[in-house]
C-alpha positions, 0 to 999 in steps of 0.5 A, spaced: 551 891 445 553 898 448 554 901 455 555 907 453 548 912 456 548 919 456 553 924 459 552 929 462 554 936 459 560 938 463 563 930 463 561 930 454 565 936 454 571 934 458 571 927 454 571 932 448 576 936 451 581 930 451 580 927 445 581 934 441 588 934 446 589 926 444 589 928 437 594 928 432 597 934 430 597 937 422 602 934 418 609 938 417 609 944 412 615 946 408 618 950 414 617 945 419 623 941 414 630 941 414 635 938 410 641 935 415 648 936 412 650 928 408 656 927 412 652 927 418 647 921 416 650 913 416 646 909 412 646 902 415 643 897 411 643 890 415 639 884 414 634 886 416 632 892 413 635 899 411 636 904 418 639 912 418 642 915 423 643 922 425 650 923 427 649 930 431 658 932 432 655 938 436 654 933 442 661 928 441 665 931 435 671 927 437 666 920 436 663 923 430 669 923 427 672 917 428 664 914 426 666 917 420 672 916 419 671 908 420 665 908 416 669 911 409 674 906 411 670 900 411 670 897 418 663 896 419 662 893 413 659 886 415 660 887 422 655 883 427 649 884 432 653 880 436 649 882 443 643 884 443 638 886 449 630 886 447 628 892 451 634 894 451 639 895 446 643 892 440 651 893 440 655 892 433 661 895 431 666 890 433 672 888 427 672 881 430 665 880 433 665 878 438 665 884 443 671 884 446 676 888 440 675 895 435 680 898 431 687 900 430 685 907 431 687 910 439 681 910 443 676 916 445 677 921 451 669 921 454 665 926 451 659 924 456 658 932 456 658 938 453 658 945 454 652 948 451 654 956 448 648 961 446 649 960 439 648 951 440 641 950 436 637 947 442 631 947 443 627 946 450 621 942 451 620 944 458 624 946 464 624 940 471 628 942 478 633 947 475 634 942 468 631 944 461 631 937 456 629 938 449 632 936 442 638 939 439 638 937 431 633 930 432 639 927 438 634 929 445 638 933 450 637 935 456 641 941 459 643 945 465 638 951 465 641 957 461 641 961 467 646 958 470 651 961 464 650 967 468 655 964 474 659 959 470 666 961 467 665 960 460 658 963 459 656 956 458 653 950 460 653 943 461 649 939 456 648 931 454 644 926 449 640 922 454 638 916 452 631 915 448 628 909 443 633 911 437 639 914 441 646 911 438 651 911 443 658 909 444 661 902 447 666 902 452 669 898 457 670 900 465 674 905 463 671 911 461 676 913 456 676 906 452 672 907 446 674 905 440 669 902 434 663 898 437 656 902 437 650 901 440 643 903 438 637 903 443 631 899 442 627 902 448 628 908 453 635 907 458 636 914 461 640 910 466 646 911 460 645 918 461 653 921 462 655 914 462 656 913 455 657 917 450 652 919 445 652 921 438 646 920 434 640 917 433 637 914 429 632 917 424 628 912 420 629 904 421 628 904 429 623 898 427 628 894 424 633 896 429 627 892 433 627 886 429 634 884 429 635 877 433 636 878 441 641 874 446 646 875 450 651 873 446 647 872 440 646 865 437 649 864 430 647 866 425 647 873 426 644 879 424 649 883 420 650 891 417 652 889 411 654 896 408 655 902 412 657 908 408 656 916 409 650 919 406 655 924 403 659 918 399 653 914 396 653 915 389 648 920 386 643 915 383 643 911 390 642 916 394 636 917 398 634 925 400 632 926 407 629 932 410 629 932 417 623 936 423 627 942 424 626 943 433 625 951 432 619 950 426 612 950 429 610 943 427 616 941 434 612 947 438 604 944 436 607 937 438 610 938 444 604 941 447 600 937 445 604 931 448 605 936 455 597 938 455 596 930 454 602 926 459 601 932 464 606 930 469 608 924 466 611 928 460 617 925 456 623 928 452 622 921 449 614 922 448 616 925 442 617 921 434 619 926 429 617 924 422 622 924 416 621 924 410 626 920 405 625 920 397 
């Protein structure tokens, strides 16, 4: 049975309107791609599935190195999720996995922030109360506003990763200095994080998996697990995946986000937007 009677015009041409706004934009051209340097992709391969990470140094070089650095040495290799949180989180990286330890390298000054310079490749979405938020490589950002540049010291400004589904940040204790190994990558939006925790990556491909990975507080045996963590750049030729990633400043990244802008309205989200990958 149907309800649906006739419209009139005005109201059959606001529906049609909204459809076409609701609708899905074209697939990405070869421009809309880039191809991001394989030091800077971690390939988690878990019980659950594979997940690839973007790790984004402009942001936290200091935590980047140090992901990098653990990874080559083989610390994450068969660490436990050993606390996860559905709606929330799923944290790892602990030698002992139990959460309470991390490596024998020295714990990481904070890098909540960041100072954003002329030549950062961050492209904004929109611009709230003085604010502009928009992604800087696949990692969503949001900054002071660049007129701001004009009064600081340094011409720059200040800048964070704000914490949206995929966004991977680093653990730490009440110390804000006290960072060392254990990461946590976001199941669901936590903006609540932003300048609290230290992001430095998102997650690019495999955020259902990160989904799937068995919850509790701490989690009960058995544990999922990363069984291999390695650098993109290290896997052997044959074993390695090729990546492209939505380059922001590519038009396929304008059309999406204002069709998200004209379709959220005042609700919009830097979170809104999903940007496909490809991997072969």
């Amino acid at each position: 049975m149907t309800l649906l009677r006739a419209l009139p015009p005005c109201l059959a041409l606001l529906i049609s309107a909204s459809a076409a706004t609701a609708a899905a934009p074209s697939k990405p051209t070869e421009r809309d791609w880039r191809t991001p340097a394989p030091e800077t992709i971690l390939v988690i391969d878990t019980n659950k599935g594979r997940v690839l990470v973007e790790l984004v140094p402009e942001v936290a070089p200091n935590h980047v190195a140090r992901l990098q650095e653990l990874t080559r040495a083989g610390v994450y290799d068969g660490r436990t999720f050993f606390r996860v949180i559905d709606r929330f989180m799923a944290q790892t990286g602990d030698p002992t996995n139990t959460g309470e330890g991390g490596s024998d390298k020295p714990n990481l000054k904070a890098e909540f922030t960041f100072r954003r310079t002329a030549e950062t490749p961050f492209v904004p979405m929109a611009a709230p109360a003085g604010l502009e938020v928009g992604y800087l490589k696949s990692l969503p950002v949001v900054s002071q506003a660049w007129s701001w540049s004009e009064m600081t010291s340094d011409h720059k400004v200040a800048a964070w990763g704000t914490y949206c589904p995929g966004v991977v940040g680093m653990a730490r204790d009440e110390d804000n200095n006290s960072a060392n190994s254990q990461f946590f990558l976001m199941r669901q939006p936590y903006p609540s994080l932003d300048k609290r925790y230290t992001a430095f990556g998102r997650v690019v491909s495999g955020l259902d998996v990160v989904r799937a990975i068995k919850t509790g507080e701490p989690v009960a045996a058995p544990q999922d697990q990363m069984l291999k963590v390695r650098l993109l750049s290290d896997m052997p030729e044959a074993e390695r995946p090729k990546v492209r990633l939505i380059d922001p400043k590519g038009p396929w990244f304008a059309a999406e986000t204002q069709r998200l802008r004209a379709l959220k309205g005042a609700d919009f989200s830097v979170c809104d937007l999903e940007p496909p990958v490809e991997i072969r």
